[in-house]
N, C-alpha and C positions, 0 to 999 in steps of 0.2 A: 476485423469488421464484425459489428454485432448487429445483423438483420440491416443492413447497408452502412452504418455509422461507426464511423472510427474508434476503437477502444485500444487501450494498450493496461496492461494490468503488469504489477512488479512485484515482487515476492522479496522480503528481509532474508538474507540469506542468513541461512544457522550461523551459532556460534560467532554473527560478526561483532554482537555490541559488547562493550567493555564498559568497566566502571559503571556508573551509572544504570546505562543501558546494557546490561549483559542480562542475557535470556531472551531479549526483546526477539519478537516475532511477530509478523504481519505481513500486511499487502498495501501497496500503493495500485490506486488504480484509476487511470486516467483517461474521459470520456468526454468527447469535443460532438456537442450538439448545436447546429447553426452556427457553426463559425466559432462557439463561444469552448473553453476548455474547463473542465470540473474537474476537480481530485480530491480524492476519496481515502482518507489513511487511516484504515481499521488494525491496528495493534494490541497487545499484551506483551508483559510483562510480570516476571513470575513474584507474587507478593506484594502486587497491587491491587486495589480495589476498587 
């Protein structure tokens, strides 16, 4: 709960992505205001711009 309102926030776990996605790292974070659900995916990746 953030100030009554349901949140849940997810964390990239290290070391999971491969190929492609190796190094990635971020958050998912997911935020249900009036019923309704938002998600929010803030990442990086090493040597992208």
């Amino acid at each position: 709960m953030t100030r009554g309102e349901p949140q849940l926030q997810i964390g990239v776990v290290p070391d999971s992505g491969s190929g492609g996605l190796s190094g990635l790292t971020g958050t998912l974070q997911i935020t249900m205001v009036d019923g309704k659900h938002t998600c929010d995916f803030e990442y990086s990746l090493p040597g992208a711009d």
